[in-house]
ZAMARGU-4260 file (C-alpha; in steps of 0.2 Angstrom, whole numbers, plus 5000, padded with zeros to 4 digits):
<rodrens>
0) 5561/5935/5006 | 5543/5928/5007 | 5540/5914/4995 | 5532/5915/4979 | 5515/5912/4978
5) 5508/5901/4965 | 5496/5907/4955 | 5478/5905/4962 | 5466/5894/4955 | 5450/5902/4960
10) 5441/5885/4962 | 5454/5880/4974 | 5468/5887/4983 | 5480/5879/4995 | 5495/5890/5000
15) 5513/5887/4997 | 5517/5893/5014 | 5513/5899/5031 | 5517/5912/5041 | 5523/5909/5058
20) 5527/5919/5073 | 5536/5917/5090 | 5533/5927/5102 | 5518/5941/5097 | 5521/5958/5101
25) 5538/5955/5107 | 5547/5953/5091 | 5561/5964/5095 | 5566/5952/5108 | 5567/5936/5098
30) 5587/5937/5099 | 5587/5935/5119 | 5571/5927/5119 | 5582/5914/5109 | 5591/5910/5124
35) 5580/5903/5138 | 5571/5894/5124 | 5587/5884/5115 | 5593/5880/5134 | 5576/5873/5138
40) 5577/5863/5122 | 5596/5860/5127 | 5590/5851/5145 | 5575/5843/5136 | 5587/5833/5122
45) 5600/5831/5135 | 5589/5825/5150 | 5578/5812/5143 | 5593/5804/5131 | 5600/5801/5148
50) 5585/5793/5156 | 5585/5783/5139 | 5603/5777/5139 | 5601/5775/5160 | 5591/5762/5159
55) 5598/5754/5142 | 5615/5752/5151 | 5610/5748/5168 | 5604/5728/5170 | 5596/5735/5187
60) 5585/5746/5180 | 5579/5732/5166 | 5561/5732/5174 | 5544/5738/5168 | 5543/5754/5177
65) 5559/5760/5170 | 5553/5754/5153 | 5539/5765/5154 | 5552/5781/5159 | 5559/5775/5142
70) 5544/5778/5133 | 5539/5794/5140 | 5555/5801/5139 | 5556/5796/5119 | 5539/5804/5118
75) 5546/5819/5126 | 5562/5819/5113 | 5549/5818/5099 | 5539/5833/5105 | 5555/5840/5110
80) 5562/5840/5090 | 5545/5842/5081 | 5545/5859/5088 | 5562/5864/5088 | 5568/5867/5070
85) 5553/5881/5066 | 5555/5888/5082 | 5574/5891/5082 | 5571/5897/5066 | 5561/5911/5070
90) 5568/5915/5085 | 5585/5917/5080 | 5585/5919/5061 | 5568/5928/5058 | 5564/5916/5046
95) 5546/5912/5050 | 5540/5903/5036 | 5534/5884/5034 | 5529/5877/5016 | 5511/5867/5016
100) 5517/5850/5018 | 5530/5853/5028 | 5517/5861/5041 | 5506/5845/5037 | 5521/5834/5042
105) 5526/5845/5061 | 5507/5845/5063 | 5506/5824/5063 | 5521/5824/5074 | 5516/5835/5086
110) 5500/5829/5088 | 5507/5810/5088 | 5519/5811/5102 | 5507/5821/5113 | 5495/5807/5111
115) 5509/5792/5114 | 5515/5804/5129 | 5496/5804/5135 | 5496/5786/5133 | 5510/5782/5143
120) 5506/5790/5157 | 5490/5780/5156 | 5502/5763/5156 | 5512/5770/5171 | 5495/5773/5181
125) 5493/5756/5178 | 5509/5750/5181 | 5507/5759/5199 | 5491/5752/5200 | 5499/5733/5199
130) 5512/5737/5210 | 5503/5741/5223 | 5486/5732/5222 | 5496/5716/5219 | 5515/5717/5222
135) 5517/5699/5222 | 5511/5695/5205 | 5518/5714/5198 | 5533/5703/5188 | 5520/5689/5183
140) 5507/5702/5175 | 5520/5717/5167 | 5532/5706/5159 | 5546/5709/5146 | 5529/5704/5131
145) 5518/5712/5140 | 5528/5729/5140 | 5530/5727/5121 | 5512/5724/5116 | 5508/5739/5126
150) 5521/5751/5118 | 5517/5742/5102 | 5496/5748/5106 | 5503/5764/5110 | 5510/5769/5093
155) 5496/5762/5085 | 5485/5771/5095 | 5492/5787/5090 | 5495/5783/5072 | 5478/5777/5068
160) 5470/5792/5077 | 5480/5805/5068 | 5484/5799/5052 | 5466/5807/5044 | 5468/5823/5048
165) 5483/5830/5038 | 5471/5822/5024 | 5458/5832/5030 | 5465/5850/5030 | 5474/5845/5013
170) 5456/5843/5004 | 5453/5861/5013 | 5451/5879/4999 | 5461/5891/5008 | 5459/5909/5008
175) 5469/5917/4996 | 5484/5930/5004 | 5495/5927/5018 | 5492/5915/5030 | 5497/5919/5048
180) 5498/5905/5061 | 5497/5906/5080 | 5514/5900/5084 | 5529/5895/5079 | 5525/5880/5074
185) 5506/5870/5067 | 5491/5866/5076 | 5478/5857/5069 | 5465/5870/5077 | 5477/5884/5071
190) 5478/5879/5053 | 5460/5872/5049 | 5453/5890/5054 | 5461/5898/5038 | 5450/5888/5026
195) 5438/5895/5018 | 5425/5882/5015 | 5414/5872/5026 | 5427/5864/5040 | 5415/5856/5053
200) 5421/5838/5049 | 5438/5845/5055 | 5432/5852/5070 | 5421/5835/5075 | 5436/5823/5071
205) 5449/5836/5080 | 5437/5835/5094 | 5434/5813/5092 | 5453/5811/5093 | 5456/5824/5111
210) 5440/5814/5120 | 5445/5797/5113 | 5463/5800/5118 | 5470/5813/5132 | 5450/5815/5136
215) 5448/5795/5137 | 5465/5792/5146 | 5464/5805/5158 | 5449/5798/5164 | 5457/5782/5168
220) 5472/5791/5176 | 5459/5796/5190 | 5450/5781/5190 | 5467/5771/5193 | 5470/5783/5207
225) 5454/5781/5216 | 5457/5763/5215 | 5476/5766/5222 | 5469/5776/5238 | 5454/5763/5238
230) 5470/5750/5241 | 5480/5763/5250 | 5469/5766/5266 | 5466/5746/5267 | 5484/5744/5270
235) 5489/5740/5290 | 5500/5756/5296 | 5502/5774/5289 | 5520/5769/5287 | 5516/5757/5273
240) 5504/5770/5268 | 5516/5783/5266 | 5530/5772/5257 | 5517/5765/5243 | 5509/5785/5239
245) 5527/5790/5239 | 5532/5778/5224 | 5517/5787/5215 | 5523/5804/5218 | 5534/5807/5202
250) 5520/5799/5191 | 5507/5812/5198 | 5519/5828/5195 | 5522/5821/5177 | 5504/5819/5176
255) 5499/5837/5180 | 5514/5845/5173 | 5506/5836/5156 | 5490/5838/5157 | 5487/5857/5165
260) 5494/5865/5149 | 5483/5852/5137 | 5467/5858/5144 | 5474/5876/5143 | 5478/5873/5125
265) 5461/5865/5123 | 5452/5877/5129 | 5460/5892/5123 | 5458/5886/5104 | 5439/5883/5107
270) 5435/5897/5118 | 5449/5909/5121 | 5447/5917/5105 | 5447/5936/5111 | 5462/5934/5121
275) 5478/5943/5116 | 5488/5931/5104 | 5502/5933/5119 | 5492/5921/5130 | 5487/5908/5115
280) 5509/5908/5111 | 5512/5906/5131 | 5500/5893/5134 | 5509/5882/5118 | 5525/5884/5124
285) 5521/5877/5140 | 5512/5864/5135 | 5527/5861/5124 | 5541/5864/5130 | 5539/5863/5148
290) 5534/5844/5152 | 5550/5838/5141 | 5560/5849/5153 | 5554/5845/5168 | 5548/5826/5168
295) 5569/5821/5168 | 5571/5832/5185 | 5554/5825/5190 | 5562/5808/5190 | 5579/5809/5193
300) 5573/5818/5209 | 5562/5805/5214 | 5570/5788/5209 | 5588/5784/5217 | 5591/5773/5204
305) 5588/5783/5189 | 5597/5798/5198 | 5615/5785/5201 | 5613/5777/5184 | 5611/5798/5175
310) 5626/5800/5188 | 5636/5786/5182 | 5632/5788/5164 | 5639/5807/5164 | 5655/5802/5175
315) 5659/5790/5162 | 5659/5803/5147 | 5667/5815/5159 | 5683/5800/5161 | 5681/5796/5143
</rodrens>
């Protein structure tokens, strides 16, 4: 049953709910659609609290990179479960409705941990930046304080960016009648352009907050790398060569696996308006649901330690 409407002040309207969809055109297939989607969600939750209690219960695995897999797999939890609740819901019970606020609230959280994920990844190009540029003082510079205030920068970061903007769409006038989102869940470039009144501060500060985050800390990734490969081909034999590249290996694939879908969100929303509304869903999910899935195999694949510690975790519950 579609919610109740309140009655519309002509002044002012704001919506006591959206409309959501999962995937458009393709409705009929929500029901085994359902499946790949909750198993994906299944190995995300699963993966990534592993990687957290791994390195929690593992005194070995008590250093600054690993503290840094921590963050980015809570990030990728929070992305993970902001999403997971609306999409499930419309997937398997058909229910695609979100009340005003509520979308507000998913909106801020998705939009938070995407920029804390961001953010981290900027902190691990650093940390491989230390590491190899400096390996004797690595345990001097990253220590156990250091590794806080940065995680402690990080959330701020994030919070301060996006705390305005659920503020901004709430002083929006909406046009009156159904309201029918993008996805299953709220975007801040998917809800603002359902207002019907002058929404260019939106846009502006929606474009402030991608250059002055992902935009800002993707440019320091690289920048980061061009000073690892400057450090890299000083090195005395392609042997060390080799070795130190290789320890950045997992941090590149988590970068790109990130990043790709971001810019393809980005510009989809800003440009890719007469492309079929399949393509805007797809892109989402990817850049959703795919990095939280794949950053655990990523490292457990790459890092022996974090693979035998997963490993040791899972024997233990298996005995238990």
């Amino acid at each position: 049953m579609v919610p109740a409407q309140p009655s519309i002040n002509i002044s002012f309207f704001q919506p006591q709910a959206f409309l959501m969809v999962g995937i458009p055109g393709l409705e009929a297939l929500h029901c085994w659609i359902s499946i790949p989607f909750s198993s994906m969600y299944t190995l995300a939750l699963a993966g990534n609290c592993l990687i957290i209690l791994a390195v929690r219960r593992t005194p070995t695995l008590n250093k600054p990179m690993y503290y840094f897999f921590s963050m980015l797999a809570f990030s990728d939890m929070g992305l993970t479960l902001s999403t997971l609740p609306t999409t499930l819901a419309v997937l398997w019970f058909d229910y695609p409705f979100i009340g005003f606020n509520a979308c507000l609230v998913q909106m801020f959280l998705l939009h938070f941990f995407s920029v804390v994920e961001s953010s981290v990844l900027l902190a691990m190009a650093f940390d491989r930046f230390v590491a190899i540029s400096n390996p004797l003082r690595y345990a001097a510079v990253l220590t156990n304080n250091v590794i806080i205030r940065i995680g402690t920068a990080i959330v701020t970061r994030a919070t301060l960016s996006l705390f305005p903007l659920p503020f901004l769409l709430k002083r929006l006038n909406f046009c009156p009648g159904k309201i029918i989102l993008s996805h299953s869940f709220c975007f801040h470039a998917d809800v603002m352009k359902w207002a019907c009144a002058d929404i260019t501060v939106n846009i502006v500060y929606g474009l402030y907050v991608v250059l002055s985050t992902v935009g800002l800390d993707s440019l320091l990734i690289a920048l980061s790398y061009t000073l690892i490969l400057h450090t890299v081909m000083g090195l005395a034999s392609p042997k060390e060569q080799a070795r130190a590249l290789n320890t950045c290996v997992s941090h590149i694939l988590a970068v790109l696996v990130f990043y790709i879908p971001v810019i393809g969100v980005s510009m989809i929303h800003r440009f890719g308006r007469h492309l079929p509304h399949l393509v805007h869903a797809l892109i989402a999910y990817v850049y959703l649901v795919v990095p939280p899935v794949l950053n655990p195999i990523i490292y457990s694949i790459k890092s022996k330690p974090i693979r035998e510690a997963m490993l040791k975790i899972l024997r233990r519950k298996g005995q238990g």
